[in-house]
PyMOL Python script that loads the backbone (N, CA, C, O; Angstrom):
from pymol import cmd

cmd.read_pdbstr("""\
ATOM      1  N   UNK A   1      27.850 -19.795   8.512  1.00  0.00           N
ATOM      2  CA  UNK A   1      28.071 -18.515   9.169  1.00  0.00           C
ATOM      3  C   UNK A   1      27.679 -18.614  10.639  1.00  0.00           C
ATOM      4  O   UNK A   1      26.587 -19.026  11.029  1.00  0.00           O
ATOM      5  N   UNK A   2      28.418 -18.303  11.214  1.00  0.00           N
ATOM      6  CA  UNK A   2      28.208 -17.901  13.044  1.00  0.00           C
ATOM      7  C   UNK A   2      27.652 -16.553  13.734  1.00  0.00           C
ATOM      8  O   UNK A   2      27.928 -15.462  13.234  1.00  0.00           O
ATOM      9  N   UNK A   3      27.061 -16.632  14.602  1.00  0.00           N
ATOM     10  CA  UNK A   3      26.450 -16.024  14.919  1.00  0.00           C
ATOM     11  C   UNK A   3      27.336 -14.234  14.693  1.00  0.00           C
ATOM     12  O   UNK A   3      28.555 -14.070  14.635  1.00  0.00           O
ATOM     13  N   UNK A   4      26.524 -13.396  14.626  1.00  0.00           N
ATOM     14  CA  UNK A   4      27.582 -12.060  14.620  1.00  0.00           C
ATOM     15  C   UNK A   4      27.864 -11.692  15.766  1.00  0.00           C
ATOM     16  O   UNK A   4      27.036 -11.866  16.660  1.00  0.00           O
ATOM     17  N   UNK A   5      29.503 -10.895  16.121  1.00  0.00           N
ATOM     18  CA  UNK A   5      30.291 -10.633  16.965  1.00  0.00           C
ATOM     19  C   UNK A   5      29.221  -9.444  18.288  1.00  0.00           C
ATOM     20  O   UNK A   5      28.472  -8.473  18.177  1.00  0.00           O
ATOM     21  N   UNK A   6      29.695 -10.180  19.278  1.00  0.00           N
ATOM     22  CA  UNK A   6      28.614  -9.676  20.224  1.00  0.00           C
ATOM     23  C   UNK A   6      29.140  -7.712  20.271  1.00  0.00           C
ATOM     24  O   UNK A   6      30.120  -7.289  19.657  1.00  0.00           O
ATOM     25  N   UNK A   7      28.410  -7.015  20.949  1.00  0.00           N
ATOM     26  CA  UNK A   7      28.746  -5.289  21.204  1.00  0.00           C
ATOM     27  C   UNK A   7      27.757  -4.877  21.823  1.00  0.00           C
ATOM     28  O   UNK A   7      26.546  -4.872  21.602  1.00  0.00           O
ATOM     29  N   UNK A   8      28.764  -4.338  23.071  1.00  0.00           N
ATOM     30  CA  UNK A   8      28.184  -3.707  24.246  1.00  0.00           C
ATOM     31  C   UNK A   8      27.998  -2.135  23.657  1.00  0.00           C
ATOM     32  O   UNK A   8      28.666  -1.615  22.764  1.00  0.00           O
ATOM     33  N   UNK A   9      26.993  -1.590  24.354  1.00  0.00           N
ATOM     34  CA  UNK A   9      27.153   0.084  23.867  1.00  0.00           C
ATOM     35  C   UNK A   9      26.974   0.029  25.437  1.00  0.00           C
ATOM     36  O   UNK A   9      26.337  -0.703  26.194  1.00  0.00           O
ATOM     37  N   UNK A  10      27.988   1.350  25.635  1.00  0.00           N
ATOM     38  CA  UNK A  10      27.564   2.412  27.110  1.00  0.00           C
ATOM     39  C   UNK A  10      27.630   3.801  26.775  1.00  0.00           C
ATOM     40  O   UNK A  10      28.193   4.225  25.766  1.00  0.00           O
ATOM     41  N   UNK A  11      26.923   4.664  27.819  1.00  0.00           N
ATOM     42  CA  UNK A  11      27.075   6.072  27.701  1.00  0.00           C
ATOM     43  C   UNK A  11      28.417   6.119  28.370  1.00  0.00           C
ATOM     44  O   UNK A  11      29.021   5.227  28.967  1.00  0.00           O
ATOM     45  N   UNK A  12      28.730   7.322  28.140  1.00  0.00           N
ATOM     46  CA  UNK A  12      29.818   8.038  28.424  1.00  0.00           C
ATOM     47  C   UNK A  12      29.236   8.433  29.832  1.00  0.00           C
ATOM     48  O   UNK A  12      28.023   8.497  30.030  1.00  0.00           O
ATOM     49  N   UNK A  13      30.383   8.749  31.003  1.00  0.00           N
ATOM     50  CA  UNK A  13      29.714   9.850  32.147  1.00  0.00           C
ATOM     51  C   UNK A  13      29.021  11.128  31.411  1.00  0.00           C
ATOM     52  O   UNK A  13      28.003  11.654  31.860  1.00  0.00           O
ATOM     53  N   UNK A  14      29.723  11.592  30.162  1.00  0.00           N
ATOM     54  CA  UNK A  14      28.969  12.978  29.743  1.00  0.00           C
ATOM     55  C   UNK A  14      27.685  12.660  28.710  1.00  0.00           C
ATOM     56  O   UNK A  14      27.085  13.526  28.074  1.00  0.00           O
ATOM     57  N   UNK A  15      27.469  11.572  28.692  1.00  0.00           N
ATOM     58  CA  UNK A  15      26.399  11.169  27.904  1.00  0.00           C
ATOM     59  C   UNK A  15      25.412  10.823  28.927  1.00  0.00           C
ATOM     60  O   UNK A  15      24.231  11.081  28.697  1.00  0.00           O
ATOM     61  N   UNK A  16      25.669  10.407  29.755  1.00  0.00           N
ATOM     62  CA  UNK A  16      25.071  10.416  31.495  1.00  0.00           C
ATOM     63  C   UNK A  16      24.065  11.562  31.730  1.00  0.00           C
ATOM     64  O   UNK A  16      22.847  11.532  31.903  1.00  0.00           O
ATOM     65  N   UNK A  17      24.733  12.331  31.695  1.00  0.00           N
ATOM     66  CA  UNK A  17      24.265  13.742  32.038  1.00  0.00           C
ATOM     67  C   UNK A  17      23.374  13.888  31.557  1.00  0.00           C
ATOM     68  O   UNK A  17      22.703  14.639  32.266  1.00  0.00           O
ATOM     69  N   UNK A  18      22.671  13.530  30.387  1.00  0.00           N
ATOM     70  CA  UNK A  18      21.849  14.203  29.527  1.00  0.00           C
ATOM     71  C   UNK A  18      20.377  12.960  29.462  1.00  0.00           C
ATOM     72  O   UNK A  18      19.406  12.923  28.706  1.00  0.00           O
ATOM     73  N   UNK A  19      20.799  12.052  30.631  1.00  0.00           N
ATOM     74  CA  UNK A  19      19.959  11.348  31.486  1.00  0.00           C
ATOM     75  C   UNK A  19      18.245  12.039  31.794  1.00  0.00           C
ATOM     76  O   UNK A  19      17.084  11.929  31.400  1.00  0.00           O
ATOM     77  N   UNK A  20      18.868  12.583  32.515  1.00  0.00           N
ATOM     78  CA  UNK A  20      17.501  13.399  33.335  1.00  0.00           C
ATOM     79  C   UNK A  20      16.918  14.522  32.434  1.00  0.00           C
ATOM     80  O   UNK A  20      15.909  14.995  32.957  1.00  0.00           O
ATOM     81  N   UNK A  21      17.162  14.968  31.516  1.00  0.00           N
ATOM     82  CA  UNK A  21      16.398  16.028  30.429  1.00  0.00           C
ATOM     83  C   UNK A  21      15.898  15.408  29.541  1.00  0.00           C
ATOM     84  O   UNK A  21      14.837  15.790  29.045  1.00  0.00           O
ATOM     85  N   UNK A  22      16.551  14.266  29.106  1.00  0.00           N
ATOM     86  CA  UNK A  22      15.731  13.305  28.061  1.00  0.00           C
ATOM     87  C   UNK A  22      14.643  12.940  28.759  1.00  0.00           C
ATOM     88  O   UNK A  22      13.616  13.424  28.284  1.00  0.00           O
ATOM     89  N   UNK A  23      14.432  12.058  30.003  1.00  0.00           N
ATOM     90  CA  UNK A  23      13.634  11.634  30.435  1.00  0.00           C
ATOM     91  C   UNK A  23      12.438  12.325  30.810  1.00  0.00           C
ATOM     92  O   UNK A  23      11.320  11.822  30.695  1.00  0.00           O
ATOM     93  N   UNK A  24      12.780  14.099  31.500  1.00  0.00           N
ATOM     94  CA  UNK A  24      11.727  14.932  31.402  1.00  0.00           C
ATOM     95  C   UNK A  24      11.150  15.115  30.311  1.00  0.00           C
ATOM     96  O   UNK A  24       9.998  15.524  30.169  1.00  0.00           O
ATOM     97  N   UNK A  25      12.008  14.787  29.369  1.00  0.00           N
ATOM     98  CA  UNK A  25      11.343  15.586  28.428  1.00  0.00           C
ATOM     99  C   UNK A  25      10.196  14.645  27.138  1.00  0.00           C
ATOM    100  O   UNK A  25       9.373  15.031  26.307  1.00  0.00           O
ATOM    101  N   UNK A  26      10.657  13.446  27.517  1.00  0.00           N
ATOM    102  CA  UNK A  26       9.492  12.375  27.845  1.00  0.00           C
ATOM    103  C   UNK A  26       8.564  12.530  28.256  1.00  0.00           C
ATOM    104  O   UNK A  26       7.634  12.703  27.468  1.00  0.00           O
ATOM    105  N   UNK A  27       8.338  12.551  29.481  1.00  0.00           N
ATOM    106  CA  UNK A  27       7.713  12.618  30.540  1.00  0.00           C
ATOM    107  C   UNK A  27       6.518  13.586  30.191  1.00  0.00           C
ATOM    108  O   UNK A  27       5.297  13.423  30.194  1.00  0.00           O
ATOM    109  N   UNK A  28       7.628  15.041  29.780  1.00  0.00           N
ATOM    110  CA  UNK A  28       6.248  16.295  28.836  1.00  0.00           C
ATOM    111  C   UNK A  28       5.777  15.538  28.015  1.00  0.00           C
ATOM    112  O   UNK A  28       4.593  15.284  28.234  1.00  0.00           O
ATOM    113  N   UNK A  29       6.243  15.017  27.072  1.00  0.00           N
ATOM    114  CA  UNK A  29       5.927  14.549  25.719  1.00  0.00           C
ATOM    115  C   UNK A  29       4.186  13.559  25.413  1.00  0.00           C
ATOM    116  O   UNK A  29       3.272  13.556  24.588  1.00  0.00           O
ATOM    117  N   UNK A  30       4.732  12.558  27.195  1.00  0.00           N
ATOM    118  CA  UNK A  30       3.583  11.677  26.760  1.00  0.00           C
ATOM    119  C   UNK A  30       2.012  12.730  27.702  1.00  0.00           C
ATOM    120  O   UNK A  30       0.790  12.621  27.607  1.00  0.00           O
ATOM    121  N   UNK A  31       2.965  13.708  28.571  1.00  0.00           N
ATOM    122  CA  UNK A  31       2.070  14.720  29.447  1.00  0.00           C
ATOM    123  C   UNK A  31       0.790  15.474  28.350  1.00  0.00           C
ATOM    124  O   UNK A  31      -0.361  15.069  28.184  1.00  0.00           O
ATOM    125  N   UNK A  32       1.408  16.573  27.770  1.00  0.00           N
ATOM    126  CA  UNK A  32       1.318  17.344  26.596  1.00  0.00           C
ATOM    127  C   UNK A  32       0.940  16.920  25.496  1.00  0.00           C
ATOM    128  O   UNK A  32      -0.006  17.505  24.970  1.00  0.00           O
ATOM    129  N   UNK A  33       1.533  15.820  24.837  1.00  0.00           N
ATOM    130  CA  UNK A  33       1.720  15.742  23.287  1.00  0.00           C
ATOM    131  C   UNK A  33       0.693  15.735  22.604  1.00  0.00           C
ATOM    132  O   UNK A  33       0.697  16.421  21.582  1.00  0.00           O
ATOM    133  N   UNK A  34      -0.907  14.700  23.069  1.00  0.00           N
ATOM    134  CA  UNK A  34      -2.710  14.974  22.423  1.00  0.00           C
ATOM    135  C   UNK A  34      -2.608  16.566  22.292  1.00  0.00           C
ATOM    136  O   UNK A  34      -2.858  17.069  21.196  1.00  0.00           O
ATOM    137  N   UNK A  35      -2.192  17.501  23.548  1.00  0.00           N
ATOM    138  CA  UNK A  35      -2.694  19.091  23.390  1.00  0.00           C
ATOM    139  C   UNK A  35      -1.567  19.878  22.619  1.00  0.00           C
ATOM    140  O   UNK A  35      -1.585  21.095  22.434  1.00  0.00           O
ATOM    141  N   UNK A  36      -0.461  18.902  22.143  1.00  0.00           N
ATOM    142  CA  UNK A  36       0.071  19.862  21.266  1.00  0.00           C
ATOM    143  C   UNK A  36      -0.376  19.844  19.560  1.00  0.00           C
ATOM    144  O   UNK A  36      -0.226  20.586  18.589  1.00  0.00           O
ATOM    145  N   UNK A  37      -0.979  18.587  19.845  1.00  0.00           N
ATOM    146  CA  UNK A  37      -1.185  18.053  18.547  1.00  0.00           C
ATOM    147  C   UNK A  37      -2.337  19.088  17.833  1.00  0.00           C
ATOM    148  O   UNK A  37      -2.372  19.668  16.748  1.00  0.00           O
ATOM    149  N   UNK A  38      -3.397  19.009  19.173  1.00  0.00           N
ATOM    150  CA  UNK A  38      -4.350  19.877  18.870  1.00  0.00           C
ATOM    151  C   UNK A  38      -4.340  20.927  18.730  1.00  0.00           C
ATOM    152  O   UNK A  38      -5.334  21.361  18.148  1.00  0.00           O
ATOM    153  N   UNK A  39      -3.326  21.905  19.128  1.00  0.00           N
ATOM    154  CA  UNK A  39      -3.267  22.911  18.688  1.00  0.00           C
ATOM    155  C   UNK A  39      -2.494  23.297  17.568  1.00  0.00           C
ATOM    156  O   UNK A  39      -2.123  24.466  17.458  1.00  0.00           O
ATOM    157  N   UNK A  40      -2.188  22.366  16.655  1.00  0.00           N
ATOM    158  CA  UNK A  40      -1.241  22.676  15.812  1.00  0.00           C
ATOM    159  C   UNK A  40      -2.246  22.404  14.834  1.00  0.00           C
ATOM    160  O   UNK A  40      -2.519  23.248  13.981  1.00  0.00           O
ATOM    161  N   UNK A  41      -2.837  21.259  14.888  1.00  0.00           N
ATOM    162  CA  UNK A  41      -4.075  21.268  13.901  1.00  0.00           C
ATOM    163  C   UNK A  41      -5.229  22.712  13.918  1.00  0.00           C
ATOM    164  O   UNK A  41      -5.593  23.301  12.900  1.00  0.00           O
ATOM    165  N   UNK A  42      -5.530  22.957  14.925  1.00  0.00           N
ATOM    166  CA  UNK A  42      -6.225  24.395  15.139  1.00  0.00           C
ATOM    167  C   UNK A  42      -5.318  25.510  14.204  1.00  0.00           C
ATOM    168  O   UNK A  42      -5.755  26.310  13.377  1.00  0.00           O
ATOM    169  N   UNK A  43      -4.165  25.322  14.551  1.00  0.00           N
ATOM    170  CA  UNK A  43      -3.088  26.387  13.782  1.00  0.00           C
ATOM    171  C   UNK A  43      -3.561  26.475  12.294  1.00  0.00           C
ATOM    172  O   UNK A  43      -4.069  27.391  11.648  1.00  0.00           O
ATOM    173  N   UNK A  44      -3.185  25.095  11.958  1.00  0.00           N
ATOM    174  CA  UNK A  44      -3.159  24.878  10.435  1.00  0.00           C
ATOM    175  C   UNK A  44      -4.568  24.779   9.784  1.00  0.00           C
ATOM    176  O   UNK A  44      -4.768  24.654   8.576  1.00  0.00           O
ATOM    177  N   UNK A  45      -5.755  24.869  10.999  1.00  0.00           N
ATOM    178  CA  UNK A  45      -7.311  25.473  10.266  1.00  0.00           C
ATOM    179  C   UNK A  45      -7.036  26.763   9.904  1.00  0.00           C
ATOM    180  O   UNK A  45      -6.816  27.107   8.743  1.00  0.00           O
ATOM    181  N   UNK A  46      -7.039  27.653  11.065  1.00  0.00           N
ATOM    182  CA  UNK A  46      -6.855  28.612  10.671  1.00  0.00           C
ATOM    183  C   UNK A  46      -5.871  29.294   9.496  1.00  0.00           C
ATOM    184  O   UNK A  46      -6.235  30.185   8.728  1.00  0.00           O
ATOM    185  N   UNK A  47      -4.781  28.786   9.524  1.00  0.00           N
ATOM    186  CA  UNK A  47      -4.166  28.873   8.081  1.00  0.00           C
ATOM    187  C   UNK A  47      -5.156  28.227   6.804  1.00  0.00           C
ATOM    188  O   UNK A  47      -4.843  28.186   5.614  1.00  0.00           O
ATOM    189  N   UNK A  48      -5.816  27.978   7.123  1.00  0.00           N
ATOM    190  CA  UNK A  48      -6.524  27.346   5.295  1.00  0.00           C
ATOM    191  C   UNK A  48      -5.521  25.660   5.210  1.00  0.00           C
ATOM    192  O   UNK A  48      -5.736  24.856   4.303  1.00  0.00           O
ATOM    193  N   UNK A  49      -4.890  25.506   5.876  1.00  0.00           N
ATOM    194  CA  UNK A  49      -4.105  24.178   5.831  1.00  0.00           C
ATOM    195  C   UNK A  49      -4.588  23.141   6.670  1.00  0.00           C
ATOM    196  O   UNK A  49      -3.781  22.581   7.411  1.00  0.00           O
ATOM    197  N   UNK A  50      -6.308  22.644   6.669  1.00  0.00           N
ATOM    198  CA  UNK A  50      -6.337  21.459   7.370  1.00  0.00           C
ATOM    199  C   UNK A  50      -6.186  20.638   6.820  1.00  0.00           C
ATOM    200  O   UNK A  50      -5.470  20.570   5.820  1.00  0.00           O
ATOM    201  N   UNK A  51      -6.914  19.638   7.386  1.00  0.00           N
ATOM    202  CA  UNK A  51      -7.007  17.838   6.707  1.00  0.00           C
ATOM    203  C   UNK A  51      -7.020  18.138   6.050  1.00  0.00           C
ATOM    204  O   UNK A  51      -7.089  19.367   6.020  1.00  0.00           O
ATOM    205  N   UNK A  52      -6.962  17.271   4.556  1.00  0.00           N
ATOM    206  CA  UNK A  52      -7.736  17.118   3.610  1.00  0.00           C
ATOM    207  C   UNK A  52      -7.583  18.276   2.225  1.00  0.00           C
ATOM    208  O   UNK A  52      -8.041  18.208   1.084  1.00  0.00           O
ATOM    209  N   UNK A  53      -6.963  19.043   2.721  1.00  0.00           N
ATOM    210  CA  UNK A  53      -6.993  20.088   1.851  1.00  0.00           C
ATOM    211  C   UNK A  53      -5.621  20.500   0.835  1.00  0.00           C
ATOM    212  O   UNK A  53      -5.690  21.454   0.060  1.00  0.00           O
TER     213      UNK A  53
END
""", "prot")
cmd.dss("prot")
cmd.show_as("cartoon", "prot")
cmd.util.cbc("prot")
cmd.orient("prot")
């Protein structure tokens, strides 16, 4: 068997577009994401739904 058939992927120009919101929204993700975490765990104390339980 030989190696498998090579394949390029590209975006589209309209797949382009959606460039710069992904990347912000990255950007929040690694910004934010410890303090979203934490407050969702806070959430789910207060619900009776923490760790462990």
């Amino acid at each position: 068997m030989g190696a498998p058939p090579r394949v390029e992927y590209a975006l589209t120009p309209f797949g382009e577009t959606l460039l710069g919101p992904v990347e912000a929204l990255g950007a929040w993700s690694v910004a934010y994401g410890d303090a979203v975490i934490e407050a969702q765990e806070r959430a789910e104390e207060r619900a009776g739904r923490g760790r462990g339980r």
